[in-house]
Biopython code that builds the backbone (N, CA, C, O; Angstrom):
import numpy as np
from Bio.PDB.StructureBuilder import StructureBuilder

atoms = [
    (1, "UNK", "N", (0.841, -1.190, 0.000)),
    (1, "UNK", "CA", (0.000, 0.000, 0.000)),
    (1, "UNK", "C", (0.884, 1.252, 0.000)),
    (1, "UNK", "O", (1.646, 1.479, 0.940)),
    (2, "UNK", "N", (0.772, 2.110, -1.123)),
    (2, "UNK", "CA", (1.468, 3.464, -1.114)),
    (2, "UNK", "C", (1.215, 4.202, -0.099)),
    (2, "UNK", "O", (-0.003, 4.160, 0.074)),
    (3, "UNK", "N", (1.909, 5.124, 0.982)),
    (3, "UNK", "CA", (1.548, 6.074, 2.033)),
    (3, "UNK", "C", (1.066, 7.383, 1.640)),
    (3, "UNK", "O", (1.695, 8.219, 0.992)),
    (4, "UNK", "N", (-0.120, 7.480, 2.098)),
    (4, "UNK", "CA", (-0.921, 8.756, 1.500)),
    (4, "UNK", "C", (0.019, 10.039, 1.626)),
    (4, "UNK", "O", (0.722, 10.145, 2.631)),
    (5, "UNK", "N", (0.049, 10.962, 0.687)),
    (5, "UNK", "CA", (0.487, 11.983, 0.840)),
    (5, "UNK", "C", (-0.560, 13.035, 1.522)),
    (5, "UNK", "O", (-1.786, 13.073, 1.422)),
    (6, "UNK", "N", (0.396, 13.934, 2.296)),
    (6, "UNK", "CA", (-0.496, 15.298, 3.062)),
    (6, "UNK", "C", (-1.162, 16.100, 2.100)),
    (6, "UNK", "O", (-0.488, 16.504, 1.152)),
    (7, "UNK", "N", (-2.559, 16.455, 2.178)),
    (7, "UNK", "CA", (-3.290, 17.351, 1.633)),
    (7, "UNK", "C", (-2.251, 19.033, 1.917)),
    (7, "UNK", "O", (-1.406, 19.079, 2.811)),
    (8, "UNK", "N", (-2.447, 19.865, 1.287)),
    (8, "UNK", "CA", (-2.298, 20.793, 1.362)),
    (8, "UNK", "C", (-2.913, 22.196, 1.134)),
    (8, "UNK", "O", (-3.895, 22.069, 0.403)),
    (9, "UNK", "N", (-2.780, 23.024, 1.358)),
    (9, "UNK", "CA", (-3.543, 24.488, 1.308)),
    (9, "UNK", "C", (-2.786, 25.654, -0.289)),
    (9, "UNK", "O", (-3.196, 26.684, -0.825)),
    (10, "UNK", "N", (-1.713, 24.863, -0.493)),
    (10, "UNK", "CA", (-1.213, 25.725, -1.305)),
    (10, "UNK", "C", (-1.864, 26.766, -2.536)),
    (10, "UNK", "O", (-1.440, 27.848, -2.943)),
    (11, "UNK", "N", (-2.916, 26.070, -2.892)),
    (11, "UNK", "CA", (-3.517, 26.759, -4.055)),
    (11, "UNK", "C", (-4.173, 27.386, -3.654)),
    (11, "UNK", "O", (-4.217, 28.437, -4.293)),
    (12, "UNK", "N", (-4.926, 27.353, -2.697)),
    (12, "UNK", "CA", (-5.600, 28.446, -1.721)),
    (12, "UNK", "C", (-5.149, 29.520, -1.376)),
    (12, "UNK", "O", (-5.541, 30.665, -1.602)),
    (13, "UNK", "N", (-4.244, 29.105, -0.775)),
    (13, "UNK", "CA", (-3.280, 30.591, -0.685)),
    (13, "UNK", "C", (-2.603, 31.325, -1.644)),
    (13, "UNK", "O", (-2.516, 32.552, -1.586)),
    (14, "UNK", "N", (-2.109, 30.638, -2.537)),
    (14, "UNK", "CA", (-1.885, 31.349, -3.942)),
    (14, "UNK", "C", (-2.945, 31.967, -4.523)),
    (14, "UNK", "O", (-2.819, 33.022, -5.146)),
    (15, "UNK", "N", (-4.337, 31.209, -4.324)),
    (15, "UNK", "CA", (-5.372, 32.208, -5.198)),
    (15, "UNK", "C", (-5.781, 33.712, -4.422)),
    (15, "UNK", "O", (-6.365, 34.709, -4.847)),
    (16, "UNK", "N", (-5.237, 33.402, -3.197)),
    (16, "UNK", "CA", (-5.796, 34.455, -2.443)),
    (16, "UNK", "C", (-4.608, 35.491, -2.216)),
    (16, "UNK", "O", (-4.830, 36.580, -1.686)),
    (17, "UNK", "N", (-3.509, 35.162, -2.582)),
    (17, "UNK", "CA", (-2.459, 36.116, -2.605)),
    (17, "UNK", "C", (-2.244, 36.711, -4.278)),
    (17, "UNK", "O", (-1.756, 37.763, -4.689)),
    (18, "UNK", "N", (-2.789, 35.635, -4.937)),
    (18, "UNK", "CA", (-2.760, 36.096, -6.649)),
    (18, "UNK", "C", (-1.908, 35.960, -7.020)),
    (18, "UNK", "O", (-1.527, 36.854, -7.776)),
    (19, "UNK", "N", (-1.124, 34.972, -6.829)),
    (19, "UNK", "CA", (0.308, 34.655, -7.207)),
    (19, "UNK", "C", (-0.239, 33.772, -7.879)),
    (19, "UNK", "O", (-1.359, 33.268, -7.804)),
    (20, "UNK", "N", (1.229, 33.486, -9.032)),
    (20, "UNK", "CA", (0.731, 32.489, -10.143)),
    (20, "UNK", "C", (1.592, 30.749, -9.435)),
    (20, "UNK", "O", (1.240, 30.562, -8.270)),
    (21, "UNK", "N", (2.335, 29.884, -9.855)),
    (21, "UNK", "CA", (2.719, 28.762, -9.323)),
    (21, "UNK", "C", (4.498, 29.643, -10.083)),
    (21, "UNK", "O", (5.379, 30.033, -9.317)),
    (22, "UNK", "N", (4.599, 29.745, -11.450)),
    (22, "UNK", "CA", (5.270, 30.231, -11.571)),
    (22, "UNK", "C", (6.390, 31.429, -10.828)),
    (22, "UNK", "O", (7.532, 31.178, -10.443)),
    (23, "UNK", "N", (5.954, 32.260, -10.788)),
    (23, "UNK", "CA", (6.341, 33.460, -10.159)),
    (23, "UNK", "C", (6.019, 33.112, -8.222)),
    (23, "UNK", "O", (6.576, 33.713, -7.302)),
    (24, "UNK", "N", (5.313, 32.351, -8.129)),
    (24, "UNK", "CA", (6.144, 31.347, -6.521)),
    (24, "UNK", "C", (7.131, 30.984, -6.625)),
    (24, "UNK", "O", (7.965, 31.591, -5.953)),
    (25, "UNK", "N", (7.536, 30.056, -7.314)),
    (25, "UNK", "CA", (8.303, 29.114, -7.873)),
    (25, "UNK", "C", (9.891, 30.277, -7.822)),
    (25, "UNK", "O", (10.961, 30.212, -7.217)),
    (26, "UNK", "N", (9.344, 31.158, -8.702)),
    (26, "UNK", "CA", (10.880, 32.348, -8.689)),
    (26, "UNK", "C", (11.070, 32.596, -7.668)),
    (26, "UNK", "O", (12.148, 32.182, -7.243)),
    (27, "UNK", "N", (10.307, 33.279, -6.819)),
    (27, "UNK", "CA", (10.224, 34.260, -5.785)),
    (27, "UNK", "C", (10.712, 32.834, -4.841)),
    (27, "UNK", "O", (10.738, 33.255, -3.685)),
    (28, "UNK", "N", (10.929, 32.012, -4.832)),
    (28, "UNK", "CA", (11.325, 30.749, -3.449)),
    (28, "UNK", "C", (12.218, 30.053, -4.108)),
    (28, "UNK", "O", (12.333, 28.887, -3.730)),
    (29, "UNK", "N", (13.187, 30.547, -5.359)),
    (29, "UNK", "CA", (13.932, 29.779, -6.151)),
    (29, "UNK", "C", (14.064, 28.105, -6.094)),
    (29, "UNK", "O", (14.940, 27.341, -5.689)),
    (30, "UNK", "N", (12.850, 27.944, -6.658)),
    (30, "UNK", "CA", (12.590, 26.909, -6.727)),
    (30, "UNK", "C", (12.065, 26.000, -8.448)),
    (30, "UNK", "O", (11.374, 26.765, -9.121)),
    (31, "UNK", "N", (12.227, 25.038, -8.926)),
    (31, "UNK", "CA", (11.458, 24.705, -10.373)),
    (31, "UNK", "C", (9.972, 25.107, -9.841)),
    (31, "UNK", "O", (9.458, 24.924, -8.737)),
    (32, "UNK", "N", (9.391, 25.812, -11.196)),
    (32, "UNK", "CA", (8.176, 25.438, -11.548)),
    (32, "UNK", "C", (7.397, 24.387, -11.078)),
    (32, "UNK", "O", (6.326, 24.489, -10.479)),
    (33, "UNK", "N", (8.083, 23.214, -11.427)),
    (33, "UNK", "CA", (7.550, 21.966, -11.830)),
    (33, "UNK", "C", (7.607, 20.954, -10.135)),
    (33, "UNK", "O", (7.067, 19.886, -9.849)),
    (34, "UNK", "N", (8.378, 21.746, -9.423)),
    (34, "UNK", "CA", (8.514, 21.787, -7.801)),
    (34, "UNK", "C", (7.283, 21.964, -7.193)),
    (34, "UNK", "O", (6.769, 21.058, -6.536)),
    (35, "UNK", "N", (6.628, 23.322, -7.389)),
    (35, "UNK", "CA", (5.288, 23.727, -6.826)),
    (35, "UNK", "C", (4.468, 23.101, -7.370)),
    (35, "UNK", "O", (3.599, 22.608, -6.651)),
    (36, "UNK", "N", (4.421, 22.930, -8.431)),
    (36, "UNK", "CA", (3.317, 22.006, -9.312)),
    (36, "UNK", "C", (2.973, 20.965, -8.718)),
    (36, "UNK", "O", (1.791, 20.708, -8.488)),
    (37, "UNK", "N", (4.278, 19.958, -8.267)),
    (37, "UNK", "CA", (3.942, 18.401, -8.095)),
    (37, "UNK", "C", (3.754, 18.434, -6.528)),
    (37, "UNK", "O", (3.392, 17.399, -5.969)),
    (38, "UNK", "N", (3.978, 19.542, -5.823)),
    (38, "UNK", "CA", (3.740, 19.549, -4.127)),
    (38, "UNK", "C", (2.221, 20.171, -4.034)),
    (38, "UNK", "O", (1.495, 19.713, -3.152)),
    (39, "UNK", "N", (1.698, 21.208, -4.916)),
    (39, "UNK", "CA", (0.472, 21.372, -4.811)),
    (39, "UNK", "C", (-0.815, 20.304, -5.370)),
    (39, "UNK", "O", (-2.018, 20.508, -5.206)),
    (40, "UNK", "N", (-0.301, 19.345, -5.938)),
    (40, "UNK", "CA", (-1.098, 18.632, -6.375)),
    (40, "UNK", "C", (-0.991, 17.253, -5.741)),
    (40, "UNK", "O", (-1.676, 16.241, -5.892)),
    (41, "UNK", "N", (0.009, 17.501, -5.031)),
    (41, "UNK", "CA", (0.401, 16.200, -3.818)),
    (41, "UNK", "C", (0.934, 14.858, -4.415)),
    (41, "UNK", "O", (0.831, 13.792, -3.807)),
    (42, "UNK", "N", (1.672, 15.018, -5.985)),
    (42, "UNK", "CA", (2.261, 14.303, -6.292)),
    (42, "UNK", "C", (3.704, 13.712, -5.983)),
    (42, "UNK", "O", (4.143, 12.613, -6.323)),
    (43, "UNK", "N", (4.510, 14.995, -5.052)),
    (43, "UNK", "CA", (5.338, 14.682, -3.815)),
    (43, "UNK", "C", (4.791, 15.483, -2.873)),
    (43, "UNK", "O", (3.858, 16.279, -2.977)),
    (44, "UNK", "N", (5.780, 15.059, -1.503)),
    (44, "UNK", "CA", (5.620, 16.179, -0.296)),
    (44, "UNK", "C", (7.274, 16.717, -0.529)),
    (44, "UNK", "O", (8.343, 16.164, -0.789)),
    (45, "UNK", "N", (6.753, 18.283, -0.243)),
    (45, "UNK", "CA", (8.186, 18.859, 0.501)),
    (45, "UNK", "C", (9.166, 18.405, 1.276)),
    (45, "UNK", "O", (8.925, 17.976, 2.404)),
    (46, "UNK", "N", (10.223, 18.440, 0.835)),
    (46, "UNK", "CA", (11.340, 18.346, 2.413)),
    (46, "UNK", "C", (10.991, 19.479, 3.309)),
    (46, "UNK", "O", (10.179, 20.345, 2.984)),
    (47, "UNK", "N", (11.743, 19.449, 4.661)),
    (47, "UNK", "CA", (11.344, 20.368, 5.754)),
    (47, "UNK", "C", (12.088, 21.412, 5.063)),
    (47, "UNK", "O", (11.268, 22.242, 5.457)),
    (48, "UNK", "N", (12.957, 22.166, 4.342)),
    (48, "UNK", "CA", (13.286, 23.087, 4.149)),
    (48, "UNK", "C", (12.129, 24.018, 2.870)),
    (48, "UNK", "O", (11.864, 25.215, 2.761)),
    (49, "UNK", "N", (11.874, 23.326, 2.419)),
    (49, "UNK", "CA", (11.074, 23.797, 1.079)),
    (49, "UNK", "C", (9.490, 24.209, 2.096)),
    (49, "UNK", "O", (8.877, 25.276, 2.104)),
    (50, "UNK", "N", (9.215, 23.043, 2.798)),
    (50, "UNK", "CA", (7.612, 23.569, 3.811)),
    (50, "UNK", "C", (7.644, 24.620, 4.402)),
    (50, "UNK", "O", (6.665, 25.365, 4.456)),
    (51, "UNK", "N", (9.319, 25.000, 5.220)),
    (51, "UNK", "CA", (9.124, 26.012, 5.531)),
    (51, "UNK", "C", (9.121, 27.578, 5.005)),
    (51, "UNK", "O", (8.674, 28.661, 5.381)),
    (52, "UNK", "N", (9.757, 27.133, 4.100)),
    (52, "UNK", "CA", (10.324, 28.078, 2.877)),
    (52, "UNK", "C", (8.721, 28.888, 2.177)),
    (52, "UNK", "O", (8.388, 30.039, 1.899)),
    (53, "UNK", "N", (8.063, 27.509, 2.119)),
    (53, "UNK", "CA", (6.262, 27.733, 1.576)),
    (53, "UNK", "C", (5.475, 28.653, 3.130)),
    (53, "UNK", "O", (4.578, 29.494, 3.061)),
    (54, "UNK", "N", (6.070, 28.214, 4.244)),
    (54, "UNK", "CA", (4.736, 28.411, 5.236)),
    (54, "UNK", "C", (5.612, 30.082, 5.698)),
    (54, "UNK", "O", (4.937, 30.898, 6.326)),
    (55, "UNK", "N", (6.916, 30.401, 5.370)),
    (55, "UNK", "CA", (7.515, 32.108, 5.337)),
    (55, "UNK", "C", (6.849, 32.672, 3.944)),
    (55, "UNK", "O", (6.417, 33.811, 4.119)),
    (56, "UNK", "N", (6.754, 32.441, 3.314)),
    (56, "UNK", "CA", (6.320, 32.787, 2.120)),
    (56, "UNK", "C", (5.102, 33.371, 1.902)),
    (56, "UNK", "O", (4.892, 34.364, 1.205)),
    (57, "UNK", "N", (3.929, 32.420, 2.810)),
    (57, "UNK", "CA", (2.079, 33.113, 2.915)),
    (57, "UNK", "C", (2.318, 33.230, 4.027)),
    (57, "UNK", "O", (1.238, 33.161, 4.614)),
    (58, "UNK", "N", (3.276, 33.402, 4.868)),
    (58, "UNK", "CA", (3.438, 33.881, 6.615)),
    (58, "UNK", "C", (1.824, 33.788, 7.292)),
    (58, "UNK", "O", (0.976, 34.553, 7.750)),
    (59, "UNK", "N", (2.091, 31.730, 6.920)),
    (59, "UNK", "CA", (1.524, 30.945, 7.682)),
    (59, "UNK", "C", (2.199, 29.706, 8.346)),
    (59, "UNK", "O", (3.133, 29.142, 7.777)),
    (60, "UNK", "N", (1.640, 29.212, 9.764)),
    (60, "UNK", "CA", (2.240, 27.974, 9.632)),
    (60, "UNK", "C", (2.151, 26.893, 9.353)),
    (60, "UNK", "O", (1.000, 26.510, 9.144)),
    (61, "UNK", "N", (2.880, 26.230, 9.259)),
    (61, "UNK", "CA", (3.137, 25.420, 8.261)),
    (61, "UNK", "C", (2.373, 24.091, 8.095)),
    (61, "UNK", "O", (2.316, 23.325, 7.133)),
    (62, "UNK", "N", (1.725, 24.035, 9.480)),
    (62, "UNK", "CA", (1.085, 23.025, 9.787)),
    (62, "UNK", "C", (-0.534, 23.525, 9.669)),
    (62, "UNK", "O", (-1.492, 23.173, 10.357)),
    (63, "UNK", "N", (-0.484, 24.305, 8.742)),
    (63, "UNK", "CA", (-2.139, 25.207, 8.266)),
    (63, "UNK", "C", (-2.067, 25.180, 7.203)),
    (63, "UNK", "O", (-3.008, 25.685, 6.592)),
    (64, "UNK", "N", (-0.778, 24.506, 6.304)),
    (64, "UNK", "CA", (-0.642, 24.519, 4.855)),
    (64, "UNK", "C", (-0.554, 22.873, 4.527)),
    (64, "UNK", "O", (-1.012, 22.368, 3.502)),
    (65, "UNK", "N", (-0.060, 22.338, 5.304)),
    (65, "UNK", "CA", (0.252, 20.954, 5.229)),
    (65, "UNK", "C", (-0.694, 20.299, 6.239)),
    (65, "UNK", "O", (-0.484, 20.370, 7.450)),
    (66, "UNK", "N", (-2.093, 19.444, 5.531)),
    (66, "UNK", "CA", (-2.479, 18.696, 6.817)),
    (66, "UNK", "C", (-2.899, 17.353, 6.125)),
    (66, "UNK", "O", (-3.430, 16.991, 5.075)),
    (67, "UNK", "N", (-2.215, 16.628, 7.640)),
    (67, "UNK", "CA", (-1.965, 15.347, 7.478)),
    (67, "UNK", "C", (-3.544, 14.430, 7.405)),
    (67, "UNK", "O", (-4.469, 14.620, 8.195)),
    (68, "UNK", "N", (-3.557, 13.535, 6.389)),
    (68, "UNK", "CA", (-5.311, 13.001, 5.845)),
    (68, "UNK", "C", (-4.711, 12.128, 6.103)),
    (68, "UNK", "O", (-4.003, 11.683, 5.200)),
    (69, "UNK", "N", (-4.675, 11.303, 7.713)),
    (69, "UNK", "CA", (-4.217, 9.733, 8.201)),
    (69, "UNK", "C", (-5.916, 9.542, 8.985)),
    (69, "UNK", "O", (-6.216, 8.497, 9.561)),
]
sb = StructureBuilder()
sb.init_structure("model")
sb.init_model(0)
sb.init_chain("A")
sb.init_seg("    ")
for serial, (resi, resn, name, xyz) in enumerate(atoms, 1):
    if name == "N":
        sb.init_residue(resn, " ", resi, " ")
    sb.init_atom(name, np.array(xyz, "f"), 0.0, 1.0, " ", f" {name:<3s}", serial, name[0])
structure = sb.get_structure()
């Protein structure tokens, strides 16, 4: 059995800050294709990148990342 990945808030907060995934992606020098596959929960973040996301909508981090066990 594959281990569920954490739901997340990311697109939420991007729609509400009006940021694109792209221009996240710059602004946290990070790939594109980074935010893409963590907002869609095709990976999870390492702890540096979550926190990097939860300074970023200066939220924490555990309001962006929640665990669906």
């Amino acid at each position: 059995m594959e281990p569920k990945r954490p739901k997340n808030r990311i697109r939420e907060l991007r729609d509400k800050a009006k940021v694109s995934q792209r221009q996240m992606a710059a602004d946290l020098g990070l790939a594109y294709r980074t935010i893409q596959y963590i907002e869609q929960g095709e990976t999870t973040p390492g702890m540096d990148t979550a926190f990097a996301i939860s300074r970023y909508f200066g939220v924490p981090v555990e309001k962006i990342f929640v665990n669906n066990s």
